[in-house]
N, C-alpha and C positions, 0 to 999 in steps of 0.2 A: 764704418763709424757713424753715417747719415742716420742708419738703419737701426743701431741702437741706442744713439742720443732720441731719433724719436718713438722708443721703444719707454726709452725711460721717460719722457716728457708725457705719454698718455698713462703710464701707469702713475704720475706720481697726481696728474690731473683728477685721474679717478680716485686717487686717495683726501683729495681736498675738496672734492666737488662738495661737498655739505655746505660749504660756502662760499657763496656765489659771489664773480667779480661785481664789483657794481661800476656802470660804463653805457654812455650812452652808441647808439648806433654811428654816428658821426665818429666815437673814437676807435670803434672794431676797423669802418673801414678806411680812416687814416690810416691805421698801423698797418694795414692791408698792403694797401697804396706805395705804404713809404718801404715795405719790404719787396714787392717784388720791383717797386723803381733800382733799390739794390743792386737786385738778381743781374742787371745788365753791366755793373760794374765790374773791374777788375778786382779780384780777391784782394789782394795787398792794399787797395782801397783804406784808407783811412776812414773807418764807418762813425769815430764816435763824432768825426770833424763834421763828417758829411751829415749822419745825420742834425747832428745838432745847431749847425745851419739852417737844415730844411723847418724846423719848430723857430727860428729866428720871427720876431713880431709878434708870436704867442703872447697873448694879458700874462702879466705875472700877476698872480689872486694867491695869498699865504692860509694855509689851516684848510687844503683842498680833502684831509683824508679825515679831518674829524666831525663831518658831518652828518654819522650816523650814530644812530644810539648805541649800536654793538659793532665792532672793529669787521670792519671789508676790505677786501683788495681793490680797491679803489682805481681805475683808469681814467684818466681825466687829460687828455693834449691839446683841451683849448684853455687851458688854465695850467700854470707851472708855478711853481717857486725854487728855489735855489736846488733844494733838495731832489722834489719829482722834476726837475728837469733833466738832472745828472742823470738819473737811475731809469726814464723812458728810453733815454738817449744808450745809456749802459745794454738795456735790455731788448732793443733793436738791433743793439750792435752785435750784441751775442746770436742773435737771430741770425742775421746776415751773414756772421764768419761759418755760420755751420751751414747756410743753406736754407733757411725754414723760412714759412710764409704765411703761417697760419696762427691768426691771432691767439688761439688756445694756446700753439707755444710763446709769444710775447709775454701773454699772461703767466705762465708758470716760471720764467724767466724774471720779470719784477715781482711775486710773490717769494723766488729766491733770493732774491737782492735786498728786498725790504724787510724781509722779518727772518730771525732767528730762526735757524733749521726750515725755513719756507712756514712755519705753522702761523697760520695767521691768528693774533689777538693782540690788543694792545700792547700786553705787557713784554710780546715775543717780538713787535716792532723795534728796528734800530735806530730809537730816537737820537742817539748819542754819536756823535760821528766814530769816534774811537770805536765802539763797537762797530758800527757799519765797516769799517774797513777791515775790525778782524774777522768779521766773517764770511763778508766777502773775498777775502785774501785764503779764507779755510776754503771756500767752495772753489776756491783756484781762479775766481774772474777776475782779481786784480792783484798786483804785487806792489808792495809798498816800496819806495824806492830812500834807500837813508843814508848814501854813501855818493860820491867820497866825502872828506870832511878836507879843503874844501867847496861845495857851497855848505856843506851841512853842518854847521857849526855851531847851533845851541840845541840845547834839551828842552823838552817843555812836560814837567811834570803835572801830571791830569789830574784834575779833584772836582769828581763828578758831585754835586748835590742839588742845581736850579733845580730840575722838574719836582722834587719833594720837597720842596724848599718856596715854592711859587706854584702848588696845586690851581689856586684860581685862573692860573694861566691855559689852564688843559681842562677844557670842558667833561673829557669823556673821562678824563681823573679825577677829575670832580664828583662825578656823578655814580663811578666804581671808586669807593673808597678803598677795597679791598687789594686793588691793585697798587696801591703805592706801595707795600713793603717788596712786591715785584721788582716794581722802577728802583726800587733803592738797592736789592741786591744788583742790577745792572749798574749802579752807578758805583756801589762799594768796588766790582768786580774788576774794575780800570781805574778806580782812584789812587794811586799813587805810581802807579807806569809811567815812566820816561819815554820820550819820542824824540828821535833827531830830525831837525827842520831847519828851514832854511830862511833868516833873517830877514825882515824886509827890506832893511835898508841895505843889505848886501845881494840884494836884487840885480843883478847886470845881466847887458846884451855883450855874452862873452861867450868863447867855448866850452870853457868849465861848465856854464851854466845850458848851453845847446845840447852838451855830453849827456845833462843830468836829469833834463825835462826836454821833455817830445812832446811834438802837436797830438793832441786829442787826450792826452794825461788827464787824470781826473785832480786838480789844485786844491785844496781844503784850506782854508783862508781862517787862521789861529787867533782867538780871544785872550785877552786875559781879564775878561769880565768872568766875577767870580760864580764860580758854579759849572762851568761850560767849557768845553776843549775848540768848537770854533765857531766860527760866526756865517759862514758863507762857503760857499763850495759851486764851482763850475770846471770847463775844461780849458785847457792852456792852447795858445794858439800864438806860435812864432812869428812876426814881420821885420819887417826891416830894420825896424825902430827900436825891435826888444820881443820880450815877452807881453802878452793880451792876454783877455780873458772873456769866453765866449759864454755866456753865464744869463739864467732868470733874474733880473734885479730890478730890484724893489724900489731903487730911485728912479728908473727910466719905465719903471711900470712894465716889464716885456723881454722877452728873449733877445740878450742883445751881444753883439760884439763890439766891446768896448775901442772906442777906439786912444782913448790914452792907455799908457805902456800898465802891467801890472803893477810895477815901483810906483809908477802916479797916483794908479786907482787907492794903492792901500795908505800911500801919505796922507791920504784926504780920513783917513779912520785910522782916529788916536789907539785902539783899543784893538788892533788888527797887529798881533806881532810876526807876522810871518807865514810859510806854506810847509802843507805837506804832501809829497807828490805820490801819486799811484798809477802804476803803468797798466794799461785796459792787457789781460793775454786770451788769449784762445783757449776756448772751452775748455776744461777741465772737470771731471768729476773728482769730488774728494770726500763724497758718502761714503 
């Protein structure tokens, strides 16, 4: 299995090589670093707890991938935000459950994770979380978890339109006009899909809810600001007290793990209805 996951990882490498990660030397050899510290763990390891610990005190810096004139696979781990911290942390993880050490394969792992079929360009990025989970759900690295009911007890019907709706927001949309009827077919393509989630205010340190979210789950933290399916996104992390949130956030500036309960975190954000939980699995090809 070793032998033809990295069989597949250098030939889909050589299919994308036309565009080069952009990353400085400091981030090739953390990811180094941080996989073969891995390699001395035990398999059953919780890799997405671990590593996502290890990036803990990381700057959180927002808009780290649109700083070029034309769309890069961008690596960046002294800089996160909600989103690259999830998907470094995802794509290490993938790394470690199979064995691999070699930042080529890291890289081909989050150019899987971040854009549509891996092809990198703006418009193939998953800006939209709804999309990020179906595709990464199609490529088998995560499985959306929406049962039982309950904790999962309301729907949240999606109606995608901010990013075409607020262009000045997106420099590099800005400046490619052409690509907005792109973003808009992604946003038509999930507007009106139903999703079962899980209340905030019925948030509890109970079994129902230990049954239904595991430490290192990927959280997607629900808007009902118009335009948008969610607002924030980190991984869940169980204590004593309840459920946490080990998460880039943008009020403590930094990779952090919060230390009030998840119910806490979200009462303090009117406009936060709730979670949706995705369990990290083991490789999977679904090309």
């Amino acid at each position: 299995m070793k032998q033809i996951l990295s069989i597949f990882l250098l030939v889909f490498s050589l299919h994308v090589s036309a565009s080069q990660p952009q990353y400085m030397k400091s981030d090739s050899i953390k990811v180094v670093r941080l996989l073969k510290k891995a390699q001395s763990l035990k398999q059953d390891t919780n890799f997405m707890l671990f590593f996502g610990r290890q990036l803990k005190g990381v700057p959180y810096v927002a808009k780290t991938l649109e700083n070029n004139a034309d769309e890069r696979l961008v690596i960046n781990l002294r800089q996160l935000d909600c989103t690259t911290f999830v998907e470094n942390v995802l794509a290490l993880s993938l790394c470690a459950k199979n064995h691999l050490t070699r930042f080529e394969d890291f890289c081909t792992f989050l150019r899987l994770i971040r854009y549509k079929n891996g092809d990198v360009g703006y418009p193939n990025r998953l800006h939209y979380f709804s999309a990020w989970i179906a595709d990464n759900s199609r490529m088998g690295y995560v499985e959306e978890v929406n049962s039982p009911n309950p904790p999962f007890t309301a729907l949240q019907k999606v109606n995608l339109n901010f990013m075409t709706t607020h262009v000045q927001f997106y420099p590099m949309l800005e400046r490619h006009t052409a690509w907005i009827a792109m973003i808009k077919e992604m946003e038509e393509e999930f507007s009106g899909r139903e999703y079962p989630y899980i209340p905030k205010a019925e948030i509890a340190n109970t079994s129902i809810f230990r049954d239904a979210i595991h430490d290192g789950d990927i959280l997607a933290l629900l808007t009902n600001r118009a335009g948008l399916d969610t607002s924030h996104i980190g991984i869940a992390v169980w204590k004593k007290d309840g459920l946490h949130l080990l998460n880039a956030s943008a009020i403590r500036h930094k990779v952090v793990e919060e230390s009030m309960t998840l119910y806490q975190y979200m009462q303090r954000h009117p406009s936060q209805i709730g979670i949706r939980v995705l369990k990290v699995n083991q490789w999977e090809s679904k090309r």
